[in-house]
DRENMAR-442659 format. One record per residue (C-alpha): residue in three letters; x, y, z. Coordinates in steps of 0.5 Angstrom, whole numbers, plus 500, padded with zeros to 3 digits. Last residue first. Example, Ala and Ser with C-alpha at 12.3 -4.5 7.8 and 13.67 -1.06 7.14 Angstrom:
REM DRENMAR-442659
<site><aa>ser</aa><c1>527</c1><c2>498</c2><c3>514</c3></site>
<site><aa>ala</aa><c1>525</c1><c2>491</c2><c3>516</c3></site>
REM end
This chain:
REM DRENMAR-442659
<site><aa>unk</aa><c1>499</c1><c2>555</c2><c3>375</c3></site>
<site><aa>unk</aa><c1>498</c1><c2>562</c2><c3>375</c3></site>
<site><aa>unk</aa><c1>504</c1><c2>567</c2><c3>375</c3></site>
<site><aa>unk</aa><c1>504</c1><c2>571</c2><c3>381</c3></site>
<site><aa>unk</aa><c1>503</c1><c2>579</c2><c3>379</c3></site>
<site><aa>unk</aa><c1>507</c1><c2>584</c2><c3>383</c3></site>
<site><aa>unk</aa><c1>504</c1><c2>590</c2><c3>386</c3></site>
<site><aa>unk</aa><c1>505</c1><c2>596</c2><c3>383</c3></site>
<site><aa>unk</aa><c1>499</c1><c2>597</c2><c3>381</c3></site>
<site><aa>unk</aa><c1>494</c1><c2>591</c2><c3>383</c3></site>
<site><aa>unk</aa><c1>487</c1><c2>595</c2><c3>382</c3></site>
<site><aa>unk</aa><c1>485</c1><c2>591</c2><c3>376</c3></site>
<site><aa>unk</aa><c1>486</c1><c2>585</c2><c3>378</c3></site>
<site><aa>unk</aa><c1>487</c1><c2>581</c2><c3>372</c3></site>
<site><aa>unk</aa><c1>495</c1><c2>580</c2><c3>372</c3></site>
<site><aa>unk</aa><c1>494</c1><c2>576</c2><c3>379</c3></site>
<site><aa>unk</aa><c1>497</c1><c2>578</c2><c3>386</c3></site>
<site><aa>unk</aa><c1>503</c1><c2>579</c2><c3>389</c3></site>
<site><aa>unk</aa><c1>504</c1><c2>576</c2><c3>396</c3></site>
<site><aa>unk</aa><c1>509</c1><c2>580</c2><c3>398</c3></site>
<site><aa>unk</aa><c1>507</c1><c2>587</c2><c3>397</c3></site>
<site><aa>unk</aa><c1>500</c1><c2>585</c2><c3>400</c3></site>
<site><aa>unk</aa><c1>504</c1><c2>584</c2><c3>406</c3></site>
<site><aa>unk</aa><c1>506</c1><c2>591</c2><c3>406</c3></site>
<site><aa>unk</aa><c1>498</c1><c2>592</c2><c3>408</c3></site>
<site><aa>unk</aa><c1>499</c1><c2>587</c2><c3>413</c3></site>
<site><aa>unk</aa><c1>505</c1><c2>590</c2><c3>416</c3></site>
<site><aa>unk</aa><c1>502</c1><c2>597</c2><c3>417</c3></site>
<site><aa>unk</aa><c1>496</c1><c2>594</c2><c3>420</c3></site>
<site><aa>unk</aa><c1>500</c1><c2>590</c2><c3>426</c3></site>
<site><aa>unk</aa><c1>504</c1><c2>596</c2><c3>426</c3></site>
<site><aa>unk</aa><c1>499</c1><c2>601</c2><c3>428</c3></site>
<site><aa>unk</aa><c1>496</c1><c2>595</c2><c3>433</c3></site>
<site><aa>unk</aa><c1>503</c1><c2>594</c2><c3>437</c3></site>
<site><aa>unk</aa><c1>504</c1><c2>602</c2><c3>437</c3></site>
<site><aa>unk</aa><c1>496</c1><c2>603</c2><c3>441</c3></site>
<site><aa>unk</aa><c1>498</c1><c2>597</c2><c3>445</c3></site>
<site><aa>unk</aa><c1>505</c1><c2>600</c2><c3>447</c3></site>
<site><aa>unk</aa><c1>501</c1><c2>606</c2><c3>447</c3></site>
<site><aa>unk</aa><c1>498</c1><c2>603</c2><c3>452</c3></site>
<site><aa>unk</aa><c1>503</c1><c2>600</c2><c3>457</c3></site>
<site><aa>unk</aa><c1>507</c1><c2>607</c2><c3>457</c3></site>
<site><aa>unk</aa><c1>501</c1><c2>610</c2><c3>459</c3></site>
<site><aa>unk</aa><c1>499</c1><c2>604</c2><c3>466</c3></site>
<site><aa>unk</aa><c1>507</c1><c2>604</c2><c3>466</c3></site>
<site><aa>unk</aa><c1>508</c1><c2>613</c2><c3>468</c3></site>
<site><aa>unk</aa><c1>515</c1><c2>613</c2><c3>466</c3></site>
<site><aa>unk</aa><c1>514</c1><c2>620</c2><c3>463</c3></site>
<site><aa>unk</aa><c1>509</c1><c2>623</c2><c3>465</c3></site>
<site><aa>unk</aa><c1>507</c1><c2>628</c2><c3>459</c3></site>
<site><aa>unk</aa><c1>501</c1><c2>624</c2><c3>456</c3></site>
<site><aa>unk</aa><c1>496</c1><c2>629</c2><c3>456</c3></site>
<site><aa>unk</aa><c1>494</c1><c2>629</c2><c3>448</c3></site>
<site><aa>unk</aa><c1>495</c1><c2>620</c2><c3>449</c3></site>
<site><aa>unk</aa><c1>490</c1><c2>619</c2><c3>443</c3></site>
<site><aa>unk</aa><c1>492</c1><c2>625</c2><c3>438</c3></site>
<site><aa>unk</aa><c1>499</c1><c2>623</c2><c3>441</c3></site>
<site><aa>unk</aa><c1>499</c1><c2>616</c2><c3>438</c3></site>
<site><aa>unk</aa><c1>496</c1><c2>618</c2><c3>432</c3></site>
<site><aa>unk</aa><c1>502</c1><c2>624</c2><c3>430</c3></site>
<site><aa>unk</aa><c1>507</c1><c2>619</c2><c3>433</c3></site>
<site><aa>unk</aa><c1>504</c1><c2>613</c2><c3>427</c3></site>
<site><aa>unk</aa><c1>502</c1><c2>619</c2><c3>422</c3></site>
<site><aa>unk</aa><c1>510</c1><c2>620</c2><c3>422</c3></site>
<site><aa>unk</aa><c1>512</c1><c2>613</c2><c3>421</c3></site>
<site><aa>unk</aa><c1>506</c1><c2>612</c2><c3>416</c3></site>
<site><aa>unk</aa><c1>509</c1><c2>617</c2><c3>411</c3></site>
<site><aa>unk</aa><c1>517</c1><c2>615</c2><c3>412</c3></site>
<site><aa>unk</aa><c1>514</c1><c2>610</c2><c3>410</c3></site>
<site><aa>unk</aa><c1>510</c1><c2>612</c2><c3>404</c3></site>
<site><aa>unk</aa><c1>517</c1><c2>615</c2><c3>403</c3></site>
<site><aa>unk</aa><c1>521</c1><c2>609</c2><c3>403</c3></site>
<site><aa>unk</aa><c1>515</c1><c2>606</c2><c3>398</c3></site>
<site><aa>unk</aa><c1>516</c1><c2>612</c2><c3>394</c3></site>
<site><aa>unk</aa><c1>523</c1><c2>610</c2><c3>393</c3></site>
<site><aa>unk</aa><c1>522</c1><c2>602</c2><c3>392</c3></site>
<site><aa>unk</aa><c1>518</c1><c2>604</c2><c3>386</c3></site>
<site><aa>unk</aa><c1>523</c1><c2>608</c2><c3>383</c3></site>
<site><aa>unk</aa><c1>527</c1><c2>603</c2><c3>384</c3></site>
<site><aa>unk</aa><c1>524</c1><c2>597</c2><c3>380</c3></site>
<site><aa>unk</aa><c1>530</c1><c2>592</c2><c3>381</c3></site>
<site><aa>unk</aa><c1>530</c1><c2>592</c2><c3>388</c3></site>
<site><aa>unk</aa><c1>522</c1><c2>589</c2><c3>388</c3></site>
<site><aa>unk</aa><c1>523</c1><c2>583</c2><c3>392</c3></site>
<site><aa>unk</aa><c1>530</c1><c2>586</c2><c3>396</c3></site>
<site><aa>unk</aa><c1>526</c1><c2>592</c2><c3>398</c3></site>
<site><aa>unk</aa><c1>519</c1><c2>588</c2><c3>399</c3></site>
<site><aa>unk</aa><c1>523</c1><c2>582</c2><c3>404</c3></site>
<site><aa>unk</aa><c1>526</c1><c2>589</c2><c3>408</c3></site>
<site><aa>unk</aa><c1>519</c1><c2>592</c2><c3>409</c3></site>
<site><aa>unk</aa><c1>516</c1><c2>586</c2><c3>411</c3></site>
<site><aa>unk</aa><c1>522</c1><c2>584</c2><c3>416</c3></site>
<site><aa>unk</aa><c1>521</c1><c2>591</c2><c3>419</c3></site>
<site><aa>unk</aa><c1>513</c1><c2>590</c2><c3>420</c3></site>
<site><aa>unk</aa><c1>515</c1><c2>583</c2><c3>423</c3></site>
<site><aa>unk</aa><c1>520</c1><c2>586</c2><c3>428</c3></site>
<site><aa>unk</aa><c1>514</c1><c2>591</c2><c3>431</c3></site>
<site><aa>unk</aa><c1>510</c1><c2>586</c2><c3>433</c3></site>
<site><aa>unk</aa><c1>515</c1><c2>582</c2><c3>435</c3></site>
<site><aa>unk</aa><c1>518</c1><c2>588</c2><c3>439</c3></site>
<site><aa>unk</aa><c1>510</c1><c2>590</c2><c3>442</c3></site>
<site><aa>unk</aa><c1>510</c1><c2>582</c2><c3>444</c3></site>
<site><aa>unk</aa><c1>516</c1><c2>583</c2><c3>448</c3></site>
<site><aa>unk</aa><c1>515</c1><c2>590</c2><c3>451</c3></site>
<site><aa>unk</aa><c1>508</c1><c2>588</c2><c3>454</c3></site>
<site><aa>unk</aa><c1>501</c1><c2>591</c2><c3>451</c3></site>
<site><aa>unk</aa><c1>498</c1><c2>586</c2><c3>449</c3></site>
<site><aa>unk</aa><c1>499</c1><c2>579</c2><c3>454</c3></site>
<site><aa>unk</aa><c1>504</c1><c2>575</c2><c3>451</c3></site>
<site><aa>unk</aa><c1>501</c1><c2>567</c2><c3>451</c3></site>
<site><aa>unk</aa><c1>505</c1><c2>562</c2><c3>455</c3></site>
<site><aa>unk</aa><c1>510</c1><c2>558</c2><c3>453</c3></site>
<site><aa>unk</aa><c1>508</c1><c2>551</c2><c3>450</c3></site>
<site><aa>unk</aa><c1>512</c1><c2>545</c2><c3>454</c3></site>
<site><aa>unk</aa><c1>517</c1><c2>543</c2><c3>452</c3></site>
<site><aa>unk</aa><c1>521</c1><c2>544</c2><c3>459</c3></site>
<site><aa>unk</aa><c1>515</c1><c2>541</c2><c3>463</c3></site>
<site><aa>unk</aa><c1>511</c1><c2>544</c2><c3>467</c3></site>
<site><aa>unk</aa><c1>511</c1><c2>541</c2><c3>473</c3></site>
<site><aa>unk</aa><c1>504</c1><c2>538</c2><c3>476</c3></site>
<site><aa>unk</aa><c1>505</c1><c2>532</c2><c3>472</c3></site>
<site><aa>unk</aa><c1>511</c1><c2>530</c2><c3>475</c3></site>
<site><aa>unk</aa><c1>509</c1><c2>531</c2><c3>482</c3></site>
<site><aa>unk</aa><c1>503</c1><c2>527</c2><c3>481</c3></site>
<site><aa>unk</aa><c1>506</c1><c2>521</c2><c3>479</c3></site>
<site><aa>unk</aa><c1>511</c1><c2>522</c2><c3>485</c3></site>
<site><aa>unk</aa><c1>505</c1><c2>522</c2><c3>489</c3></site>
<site><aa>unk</aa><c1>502</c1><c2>516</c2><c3>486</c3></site>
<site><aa>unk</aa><c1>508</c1><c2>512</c2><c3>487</c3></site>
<site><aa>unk</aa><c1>509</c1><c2>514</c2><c3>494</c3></site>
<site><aa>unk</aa><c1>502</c1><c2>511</c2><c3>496</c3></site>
<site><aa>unk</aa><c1>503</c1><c2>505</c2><c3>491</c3></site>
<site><aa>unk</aa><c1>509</c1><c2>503</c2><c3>495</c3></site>
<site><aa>unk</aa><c1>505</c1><c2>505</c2><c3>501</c3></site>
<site><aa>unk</aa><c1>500</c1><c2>500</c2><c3>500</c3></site>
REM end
């Protein structure tokens, strides 16, 4: 009976650890780690369109002004919706800006995305947007 006691709460503190493998929890909004792989998918959009498109360089220069663009709209929008936000260090606003820049750069990486998938030759509204041959 005691053998069968001990083995039972051994088994019980195996399955009570998590294991090493398991999967990580969740980032929640507005954290700095979430915020940095938000922010790191929108530069890698960027990059993989330069090097896509590099022999077009005029469009990649309207681009890099689009960018430059949606930069300024970025903090010209962040400070409509923080207007009184001057407390530096202050963590409940720092923490919602972060949300705030984290969901402008999800947006932004999803329309660059459509650099990076292409398109067919008959949309109409393709513009500078590759066409991908049909199979």
């Amino acid at each position: 009976m005691i053998k069968i006691y001990c083995l039972f709460w051994l088994c019980l503190s195996i399955f009570a650890v998590q294991p090493a493998f398991a999967e990580p929890k969740a980032m929640e909004e507005g954290s700095a780690e979430l915020y940095e792989i938000q922010e790191q998918v929108l530069n890698d959009n960027y990059k993989r369109i330069r090097r896509l498109y590099a022999s077009d360089p005029v469009f990649l220069e309207k681009l890099k002004l689009a960018q430059r663009a949606w930069l300024k709209f970025r903090d010209a929008e962040l400070d409509a919706l923080f207007p009184h936000a001057v407390k530096a260090g202050d963590d409940n606003i720092e923490r919602s800006r972060r949300i705030w820049m984290g969901r402008l750069a999800e947006e932004r990486a999803s329309q660059l995305a459509r650099w990076i998938a292409g398109t067919n030759a008959d949309d109409p509204a393709r513009g500078s947007i590759m066409v991908i041959p049909v199979r």
